[in-house]
ZAVONU-271402 format. One line per 10 residues: number of its first residue (from 1); their letters; for each residue x, y, z of C-alpha. Coordinates in Angstrom, 1 decimal, decimal comma. Layout:
N
NUM> A> X Y Z | ...;
This chain:
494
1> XXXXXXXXXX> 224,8 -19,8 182,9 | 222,0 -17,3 182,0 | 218,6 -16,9 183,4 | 216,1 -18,5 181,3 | 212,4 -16,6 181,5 | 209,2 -17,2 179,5 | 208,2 -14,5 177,1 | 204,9 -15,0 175,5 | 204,9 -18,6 174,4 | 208,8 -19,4 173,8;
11> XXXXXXXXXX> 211,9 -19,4 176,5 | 214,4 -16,7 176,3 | 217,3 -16,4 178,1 | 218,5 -13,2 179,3 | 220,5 -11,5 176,4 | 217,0 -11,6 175,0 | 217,4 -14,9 172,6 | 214,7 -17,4 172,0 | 215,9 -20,9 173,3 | 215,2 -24,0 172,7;
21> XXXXXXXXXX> 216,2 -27,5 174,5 | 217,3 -30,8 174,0 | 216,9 -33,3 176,9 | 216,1 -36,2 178,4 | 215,0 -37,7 181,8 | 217,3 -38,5 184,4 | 214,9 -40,3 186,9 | 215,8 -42,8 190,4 | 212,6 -44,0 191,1 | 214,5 -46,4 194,1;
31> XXXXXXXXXX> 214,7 -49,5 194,4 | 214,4 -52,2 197,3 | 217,9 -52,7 198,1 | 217,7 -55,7 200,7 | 214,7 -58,0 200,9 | 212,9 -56,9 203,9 | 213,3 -53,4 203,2 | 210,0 -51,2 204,3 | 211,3 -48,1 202,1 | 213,4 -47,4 198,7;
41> XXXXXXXXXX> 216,8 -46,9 198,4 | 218,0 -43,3 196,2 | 221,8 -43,5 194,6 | 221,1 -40,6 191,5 | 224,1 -42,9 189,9 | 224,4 -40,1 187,3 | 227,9 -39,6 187,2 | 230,2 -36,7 185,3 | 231,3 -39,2 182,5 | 227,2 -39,3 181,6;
51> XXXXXXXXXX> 226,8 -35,5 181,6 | 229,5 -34,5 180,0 | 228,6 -37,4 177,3 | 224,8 -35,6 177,1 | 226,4 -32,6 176,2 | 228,9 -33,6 173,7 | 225,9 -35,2 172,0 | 223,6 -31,8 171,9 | 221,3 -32,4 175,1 | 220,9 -28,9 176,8;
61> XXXXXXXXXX> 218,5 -29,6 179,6 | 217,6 -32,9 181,7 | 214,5 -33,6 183,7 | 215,3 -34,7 186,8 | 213,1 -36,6 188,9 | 213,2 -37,1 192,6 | 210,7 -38,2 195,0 | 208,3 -37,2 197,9 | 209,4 -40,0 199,9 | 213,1 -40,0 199,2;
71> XXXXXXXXXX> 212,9 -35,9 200,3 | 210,4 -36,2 203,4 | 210,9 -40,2 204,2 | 209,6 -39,2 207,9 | 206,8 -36,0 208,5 | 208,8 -33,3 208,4 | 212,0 -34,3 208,4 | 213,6 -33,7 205,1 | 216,9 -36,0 203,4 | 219,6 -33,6 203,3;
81> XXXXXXXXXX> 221,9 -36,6 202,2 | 219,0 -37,2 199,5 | 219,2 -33,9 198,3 | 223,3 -33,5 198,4 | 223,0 -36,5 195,7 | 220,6 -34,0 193,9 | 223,3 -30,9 194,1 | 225,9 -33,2 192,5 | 223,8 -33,9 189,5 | 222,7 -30,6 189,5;
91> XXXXXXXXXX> 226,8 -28,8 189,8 | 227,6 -31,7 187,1 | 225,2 -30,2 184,6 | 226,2 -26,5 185,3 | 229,7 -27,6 184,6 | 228,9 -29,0 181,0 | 226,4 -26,2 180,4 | 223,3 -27,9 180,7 | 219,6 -26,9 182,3 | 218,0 -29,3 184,9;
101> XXXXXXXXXX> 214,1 -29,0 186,1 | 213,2 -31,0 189,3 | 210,5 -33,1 188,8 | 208,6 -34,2 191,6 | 207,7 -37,5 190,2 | 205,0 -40,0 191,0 | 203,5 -43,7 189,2 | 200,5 -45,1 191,2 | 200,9 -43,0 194,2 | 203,9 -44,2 196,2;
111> XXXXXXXXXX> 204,5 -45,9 199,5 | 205,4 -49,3 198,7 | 208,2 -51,2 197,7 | 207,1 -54,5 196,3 | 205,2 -52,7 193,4 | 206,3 -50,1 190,0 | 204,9 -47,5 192,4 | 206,7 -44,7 193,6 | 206,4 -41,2 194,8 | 204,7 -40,5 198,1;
121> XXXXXXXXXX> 206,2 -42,1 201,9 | 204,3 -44,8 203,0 | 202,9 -42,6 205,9 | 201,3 -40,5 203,1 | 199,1 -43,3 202,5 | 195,9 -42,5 203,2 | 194,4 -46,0 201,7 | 191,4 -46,2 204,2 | 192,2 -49,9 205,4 | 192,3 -50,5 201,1;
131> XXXXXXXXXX> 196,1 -53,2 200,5 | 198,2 -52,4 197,9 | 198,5 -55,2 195,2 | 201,3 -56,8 193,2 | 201,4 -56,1 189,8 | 200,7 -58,7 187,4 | 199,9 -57,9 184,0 | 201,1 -54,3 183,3 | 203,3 -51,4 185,6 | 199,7 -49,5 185,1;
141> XXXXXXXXXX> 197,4 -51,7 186,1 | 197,0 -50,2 189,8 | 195,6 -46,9 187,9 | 192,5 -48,8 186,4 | 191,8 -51,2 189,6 | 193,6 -50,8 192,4 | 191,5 -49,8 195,7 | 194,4 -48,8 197,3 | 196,6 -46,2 194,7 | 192,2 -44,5 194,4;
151> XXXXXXXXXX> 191,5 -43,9 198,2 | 195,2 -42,5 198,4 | 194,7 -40,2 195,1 | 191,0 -39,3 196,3 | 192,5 -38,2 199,9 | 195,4 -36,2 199,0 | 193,0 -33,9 196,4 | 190,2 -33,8 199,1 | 193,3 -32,5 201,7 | 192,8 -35,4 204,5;
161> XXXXXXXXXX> 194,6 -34,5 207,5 | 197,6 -36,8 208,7 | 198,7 -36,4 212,5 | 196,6 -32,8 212,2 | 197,7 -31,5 209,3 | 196,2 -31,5 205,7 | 198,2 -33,7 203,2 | 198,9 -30,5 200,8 | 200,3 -28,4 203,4 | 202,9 -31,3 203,6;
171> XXXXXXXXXX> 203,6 -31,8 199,9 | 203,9 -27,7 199,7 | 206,1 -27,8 202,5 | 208,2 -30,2 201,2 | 208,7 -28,1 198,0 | 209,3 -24,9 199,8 | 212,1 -27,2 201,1 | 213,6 -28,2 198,1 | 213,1 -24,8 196,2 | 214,9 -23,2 199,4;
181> XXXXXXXXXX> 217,8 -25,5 198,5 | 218,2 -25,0 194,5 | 216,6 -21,6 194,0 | 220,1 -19,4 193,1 | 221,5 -22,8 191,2 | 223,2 -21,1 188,2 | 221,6 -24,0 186,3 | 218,0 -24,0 187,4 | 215,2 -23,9 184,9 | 212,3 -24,6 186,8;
191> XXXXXXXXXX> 209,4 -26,7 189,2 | 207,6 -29,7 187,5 | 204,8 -29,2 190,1 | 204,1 -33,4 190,3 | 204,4 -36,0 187,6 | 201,0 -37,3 185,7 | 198,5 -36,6 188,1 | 195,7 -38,6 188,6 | 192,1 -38,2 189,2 | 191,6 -41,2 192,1;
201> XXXXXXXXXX> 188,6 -43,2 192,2 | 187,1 -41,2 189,1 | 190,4 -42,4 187,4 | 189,2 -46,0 187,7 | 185,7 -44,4 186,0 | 187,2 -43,2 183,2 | 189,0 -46,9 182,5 | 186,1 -48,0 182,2 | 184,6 -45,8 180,3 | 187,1 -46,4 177,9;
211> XXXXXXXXXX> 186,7 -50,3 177,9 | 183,1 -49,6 177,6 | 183,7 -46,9 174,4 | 186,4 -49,2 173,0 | 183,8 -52,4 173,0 | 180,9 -49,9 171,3 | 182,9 -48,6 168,4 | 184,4 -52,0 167,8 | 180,5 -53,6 167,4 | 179,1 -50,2 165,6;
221> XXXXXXXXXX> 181,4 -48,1 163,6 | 182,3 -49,3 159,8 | 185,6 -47,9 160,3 | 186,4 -50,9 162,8 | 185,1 -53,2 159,8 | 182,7 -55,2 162,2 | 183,0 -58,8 162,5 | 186,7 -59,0 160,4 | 188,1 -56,3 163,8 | 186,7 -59,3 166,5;
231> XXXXXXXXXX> 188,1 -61,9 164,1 | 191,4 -60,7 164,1 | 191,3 -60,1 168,1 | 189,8 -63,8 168,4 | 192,6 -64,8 166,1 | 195,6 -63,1 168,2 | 196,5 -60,6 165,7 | 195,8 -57,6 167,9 | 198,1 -55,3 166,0 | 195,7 -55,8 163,2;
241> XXXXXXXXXX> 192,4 -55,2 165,1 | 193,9 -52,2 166,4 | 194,6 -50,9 162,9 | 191,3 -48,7 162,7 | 192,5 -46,6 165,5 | 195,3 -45,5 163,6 | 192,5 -42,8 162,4 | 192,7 -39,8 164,2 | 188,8 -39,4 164,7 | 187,8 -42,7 165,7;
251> XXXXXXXXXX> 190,9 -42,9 168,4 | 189,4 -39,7 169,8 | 185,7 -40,8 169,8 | 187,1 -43,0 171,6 | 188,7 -41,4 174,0 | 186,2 -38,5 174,6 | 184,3 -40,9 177,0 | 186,7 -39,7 179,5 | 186,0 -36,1 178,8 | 183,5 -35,0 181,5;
261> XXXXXXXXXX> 185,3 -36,7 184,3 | 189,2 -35,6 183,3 | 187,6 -31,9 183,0 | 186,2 -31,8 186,3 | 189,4 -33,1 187,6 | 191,7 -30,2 186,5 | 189,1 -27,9 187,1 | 188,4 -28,8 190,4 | 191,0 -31,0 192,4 | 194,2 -29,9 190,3;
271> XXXXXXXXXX> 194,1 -26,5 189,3 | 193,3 -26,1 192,8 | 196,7 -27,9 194,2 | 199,0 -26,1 191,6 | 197,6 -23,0 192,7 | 198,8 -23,5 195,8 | 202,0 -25,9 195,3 | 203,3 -22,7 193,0 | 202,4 -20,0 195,7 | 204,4 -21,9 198,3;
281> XXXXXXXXXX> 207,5 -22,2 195,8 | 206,9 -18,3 195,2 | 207,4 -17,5 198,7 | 210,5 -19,0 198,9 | 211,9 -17,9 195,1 | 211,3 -15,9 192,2 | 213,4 -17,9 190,4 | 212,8 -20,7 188,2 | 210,3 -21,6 185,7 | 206,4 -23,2 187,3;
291> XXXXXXXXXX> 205,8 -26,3 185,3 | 202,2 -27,1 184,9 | 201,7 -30,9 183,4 | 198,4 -33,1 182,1 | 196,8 -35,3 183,9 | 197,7 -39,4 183,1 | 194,5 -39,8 181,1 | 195,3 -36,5 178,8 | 198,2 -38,3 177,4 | 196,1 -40,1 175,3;
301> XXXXXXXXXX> 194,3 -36,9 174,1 | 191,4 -36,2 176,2 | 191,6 -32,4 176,7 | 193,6 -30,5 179,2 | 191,2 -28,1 180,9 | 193,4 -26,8 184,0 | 193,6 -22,7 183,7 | 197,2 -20,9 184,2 | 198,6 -21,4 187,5 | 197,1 -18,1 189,3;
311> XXXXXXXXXX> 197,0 -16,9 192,6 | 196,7 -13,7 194,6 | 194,4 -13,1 191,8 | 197,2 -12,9 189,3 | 198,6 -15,2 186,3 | 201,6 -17,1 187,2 | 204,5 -14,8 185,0 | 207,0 -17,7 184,5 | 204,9 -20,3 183,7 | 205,1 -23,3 181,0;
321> XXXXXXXXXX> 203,1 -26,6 179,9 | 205,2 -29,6 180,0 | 202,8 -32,0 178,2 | 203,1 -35,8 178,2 | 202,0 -38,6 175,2 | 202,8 -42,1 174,5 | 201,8 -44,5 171,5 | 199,3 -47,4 172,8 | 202,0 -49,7 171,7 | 204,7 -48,1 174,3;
331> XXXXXXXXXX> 206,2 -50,7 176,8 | 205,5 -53,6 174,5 | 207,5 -55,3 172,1 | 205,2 -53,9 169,6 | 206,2 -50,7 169,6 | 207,3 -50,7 166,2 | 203,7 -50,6 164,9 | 203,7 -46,9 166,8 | 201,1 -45,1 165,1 | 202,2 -41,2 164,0;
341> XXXXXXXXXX> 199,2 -40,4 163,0 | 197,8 -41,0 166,6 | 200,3 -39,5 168,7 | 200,4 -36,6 166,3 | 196,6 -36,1 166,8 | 197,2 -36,0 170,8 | 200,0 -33,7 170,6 | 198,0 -31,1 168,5 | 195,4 -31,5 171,1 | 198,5 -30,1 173,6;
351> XXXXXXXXXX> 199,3 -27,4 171,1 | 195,3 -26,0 171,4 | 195,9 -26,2 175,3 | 199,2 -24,4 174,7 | 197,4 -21,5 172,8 | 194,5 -21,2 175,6 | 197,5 -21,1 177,8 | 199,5 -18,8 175,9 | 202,7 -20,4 177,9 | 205,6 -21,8 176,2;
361> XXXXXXXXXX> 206,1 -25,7 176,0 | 208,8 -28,4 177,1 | 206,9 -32,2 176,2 | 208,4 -33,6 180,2 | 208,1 -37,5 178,4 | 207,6 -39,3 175,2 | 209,2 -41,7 173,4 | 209,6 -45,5 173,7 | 212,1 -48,6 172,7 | 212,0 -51,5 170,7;
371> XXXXXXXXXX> 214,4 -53,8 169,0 | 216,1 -52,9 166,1 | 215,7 -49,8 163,9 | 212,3 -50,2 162,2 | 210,4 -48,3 164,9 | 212,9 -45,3 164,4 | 210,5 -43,6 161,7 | 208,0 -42,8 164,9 | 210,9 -40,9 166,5 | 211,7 -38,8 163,8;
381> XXXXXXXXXX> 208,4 -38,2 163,4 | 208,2 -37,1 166,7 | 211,0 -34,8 166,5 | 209,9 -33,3 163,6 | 206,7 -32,3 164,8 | 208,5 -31,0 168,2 | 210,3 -28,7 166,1 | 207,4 -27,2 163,6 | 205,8 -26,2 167,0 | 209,2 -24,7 168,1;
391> XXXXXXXXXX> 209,1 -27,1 171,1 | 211,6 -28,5 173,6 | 211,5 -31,7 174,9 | 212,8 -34,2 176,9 | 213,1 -38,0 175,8 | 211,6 -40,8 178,6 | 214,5 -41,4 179,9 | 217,9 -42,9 180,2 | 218,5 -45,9 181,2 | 222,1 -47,7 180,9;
401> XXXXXXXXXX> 222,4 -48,4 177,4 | 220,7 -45,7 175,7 | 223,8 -43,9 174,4 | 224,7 -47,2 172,2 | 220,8 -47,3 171,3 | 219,7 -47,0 167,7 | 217,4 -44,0 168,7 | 220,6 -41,8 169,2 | 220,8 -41,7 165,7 | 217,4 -39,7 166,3;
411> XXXXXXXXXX> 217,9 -38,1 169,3 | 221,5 -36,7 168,6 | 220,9 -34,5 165,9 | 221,6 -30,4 164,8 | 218,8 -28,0 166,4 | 218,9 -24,6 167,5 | 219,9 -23,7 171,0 | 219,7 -19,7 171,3 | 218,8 -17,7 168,8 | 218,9 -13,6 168,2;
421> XXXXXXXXXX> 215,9 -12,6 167,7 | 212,2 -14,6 167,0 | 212,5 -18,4 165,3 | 210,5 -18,0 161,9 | 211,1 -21,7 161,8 | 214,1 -24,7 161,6 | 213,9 -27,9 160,1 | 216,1 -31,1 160,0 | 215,9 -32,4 155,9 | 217,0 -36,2 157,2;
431> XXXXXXXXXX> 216,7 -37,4 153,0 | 218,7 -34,4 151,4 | 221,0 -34,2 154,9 | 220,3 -30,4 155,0 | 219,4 -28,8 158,3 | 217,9 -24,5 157,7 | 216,9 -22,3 160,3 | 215,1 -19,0 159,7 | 214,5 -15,8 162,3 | 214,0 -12,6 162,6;
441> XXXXXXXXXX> 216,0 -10,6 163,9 | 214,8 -7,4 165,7 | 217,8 -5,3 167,3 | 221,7 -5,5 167,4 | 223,1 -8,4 169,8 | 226,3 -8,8 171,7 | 226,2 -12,6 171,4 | 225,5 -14,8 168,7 | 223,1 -17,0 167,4 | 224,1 -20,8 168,1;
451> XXXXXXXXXX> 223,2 -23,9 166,7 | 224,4 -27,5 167,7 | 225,6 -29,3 164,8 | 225,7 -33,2 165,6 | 228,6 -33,7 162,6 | 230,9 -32,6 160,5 | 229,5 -30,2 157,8 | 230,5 -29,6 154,2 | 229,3 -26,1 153,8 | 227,3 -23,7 155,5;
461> XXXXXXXXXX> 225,5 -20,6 154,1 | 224,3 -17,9 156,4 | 223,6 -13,9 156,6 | 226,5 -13,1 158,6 | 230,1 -14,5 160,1 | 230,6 -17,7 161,9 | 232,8 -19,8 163,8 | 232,2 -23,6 165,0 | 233,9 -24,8 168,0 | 234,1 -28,4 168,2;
471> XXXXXXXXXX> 233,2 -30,3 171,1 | 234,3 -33,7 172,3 | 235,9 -36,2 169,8 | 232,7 -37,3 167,6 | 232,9 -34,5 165,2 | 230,2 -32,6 166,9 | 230,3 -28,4 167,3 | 228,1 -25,4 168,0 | 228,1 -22,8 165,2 | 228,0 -19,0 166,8;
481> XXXXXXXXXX> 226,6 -17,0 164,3 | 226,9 -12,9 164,1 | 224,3 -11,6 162,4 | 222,2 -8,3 161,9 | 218,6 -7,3 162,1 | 216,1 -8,4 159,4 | 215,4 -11,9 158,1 | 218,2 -14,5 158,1 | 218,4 -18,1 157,5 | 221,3 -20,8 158,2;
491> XXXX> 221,8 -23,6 156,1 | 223,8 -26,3 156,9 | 224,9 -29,1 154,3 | 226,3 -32,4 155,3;
């Protein structure tokens, strides 16, 4: 497979072609295998049936997650069964031609097993005599409450010592470990430094901040129609009362109560840790992308503020932002009132970050699920916007099922995958069933542009020669495309 680099703010791989992928999550978060169990149990069940299936269907890359505690379940001593599991996936996906990044993911912390958290071992746990909680309203919940998941957050940024030895130097360890192990993969794209970090004990501020912002605007601004908004919430019809929010403005007036506190998080805390998560990787490796992500608060669209990974007073040189947005509505059965308006005013707040950046993006998670097809126009919506920014993503995340989900009709669709030269732009016409793809191209190539198409085609117009190869039974090929320098655009008719 070739080396994939960052090159101003796209991917390229190295015959010099702009990329651009198609993924999804593959993500064991453990699970308590036998009541009584003190710590999670890791299969990876992601077996060569499911990648080669990803592939036939057009996804190119996967994000997969793994765990501090299920690499370093004791200090220092690393899972080297854990991580053969992780090789397996990995191999898998080199042989059907697809990209993995390891994640090192996270949700409230870690350490327990009777709770949605995972991430850290329990003797990571610095919760200053604080008890984890059961969850009982929402997997979130410890984020705006929980004593606990706060002291541990506010002691690994502050660097606490455990048996003499700072927290950090443990976490960076533990990466040096893994990136040792997977840095010459053939398939390796990158390091997802840590999974929605989050701010500790001023994390539980900003909550409330939020209640308290959400409560003003609902008893002040005429957008919230005063008195008919706290009729409808008094009546039960909360999707109504949160219709005002569907405006772009008032959702972030809103949300810039968090402002103060998220920026002096990534300034402070974060930027520091990434600094010095990525240097450790880098003194292992070369190799592989540095992924730097938002914090769990800028997924609602309070601004990212954390400068490029630097160190040694120098700019990270393969670096990229892997930003993360959801729809209030995600993990309910509402979903299908998923407002595009909102979640496309959060992600142009990542595309200003991406500029101050000047790094390329992969979104690392969005999405949702609901019943039926009528929240499907949010997806496309998604995608659509993805692709005007000439972004790759990767869906939240597969779960049993999802291949004979409705949102495959979404998700499995024609995009570009390497192409000679600079993307002017591409775009998927769902009404007129057109797909078109323009670039520039800048100097002569020895391979060609390709192009998943997710069907069978009726005709196809394009500056150049062509072949499609078909792939798997579903009618599904890639269309290599020779071409020469100057503009040229593809489309395809179905």
């Amino acid at each position: 497979m070739l080396k994939i680099s960052t090159f101003e703010k796209k991917f390229i791989d190295s015959e010099g072609r702009e990329r651009i992928f198609n993924g999804v999550n593959l993500c064991d978060k453990g699970y308590q295998k036998n009541p009584g169990d003190k710590r999670k149990t890791y299969e990876l069940n992601f077996d060569e049936n499911l990648i080669s299936t990803l592939s036939e269907n057009g996804f190119n890359i996967v994000r997969l997650g793994l765990t501090w505690d299920a690499v370093e379940p004791e200090p220092e001593k690393y899972d080297d069964e854990y991580l053969d599991k992780v090789q397996k996936v990995a191999d898998l996906c080199e042989k059907y031609g697809i990209y993995f990044y390891l994640d090192m993911h996270q949700d409230l912390y870690g350490g327990t097993v009777d709770t949605p958290a995972d991430g850290a071992p329990a003797w990571a746990c610095l919760t200053d005599g604080a008890k984890f909680k059961p969850t009982r309203f929402v997997w979130a919940e410890g984020y705006f409450w929980g004593k606990a998941i706060h002291n541990c957050f506010d002691n690994f940024w502050a660097d606490k010592e455990y048996n003499g030895k700072p927290l950090q130097t443990y976490f960076c360890n533990m990466w040096k470990y893994v990136a040792e192990r997977f840095k010459d993969h053939p398939a390796l794209f990158g390091f997802d430094l840590l999974n929605e970090p989050f701010p500790g004990t001023d994390g539980g501020k900003v909550f409330r901040k939020l209640i308290a912002s959400v409560a003003k605007t609902v008893l002040t601004d005429k957008r919230c129609k005063k008195g008919w908004m706290l009729k409808q919430l008094f009546s039960g019809n909360v999707i109504r009362c949160l219709e005002p929010f569907n405006d772009p403005a008032l959702f972030r007036k809103v949300t810039s109560a968090g402002d103060e506190l998220i920026r002096k998080f990534d300034v402070g805390h974060y930027s520091k840790f990434i600094n010095k998560t990525a240097k450790a990787i880098r003194e292992v490796t070369d190799n592989g992308i540095i992924i730097m992500e938002n914090s769990y608060y800028s997924n609602l669209g309070i601004p990212y503020s954390t400068p490029a990974v630097n160190y040694n007073g120098e700019k990270e040189k393969q670096l990229c932002f892997a930003p993360h947005a959801y729809d209030l509505m995600v993990d309910t059965p509402a979903y299908k009132y998923a407002s595009n308006s909102r979640v496309g005013s959060i992600f142009d707040e990542h595309k200003r970050s991406q500029e101050r950046l000047g790094v390329p993006v992969i979104v690392g998670e969005w999405g949702g699920q609901s019943e039926g097809t009528d929240w499907l126009y949010h997806i496309e919506y998604l995608l659509d916007k993805f692709d005007s920014n000439r972004w790759g993503q990767t869906y939240w995340a597969y779960y049993d099922g999802l291949l004979e989900n409705p949102i495959m009709t979404c998700l499995r669709r024609t995009a570009p995958v390497a192409v000679c030269g600079n993307i002017v732009e591409y775009n998927l016409d769902r009404e007129n069933d057109i797909f078109s793809l323009t670039y520039e191209q800048n100097k002569e190539y020895s391979v060609p542009t390709e192009i998943y198409v997710h069907k069978p085609f009726k005709s196809i117009e394009c500056n150049g020669e062509y072949t499609a190869e078909p792939i798997g039974e579903n009618g599904a090929s890639m269309l290599k495309i020779t071409s020469g320098i100057g503009t040229n655009k593809v489309v395809i008719k179905f």
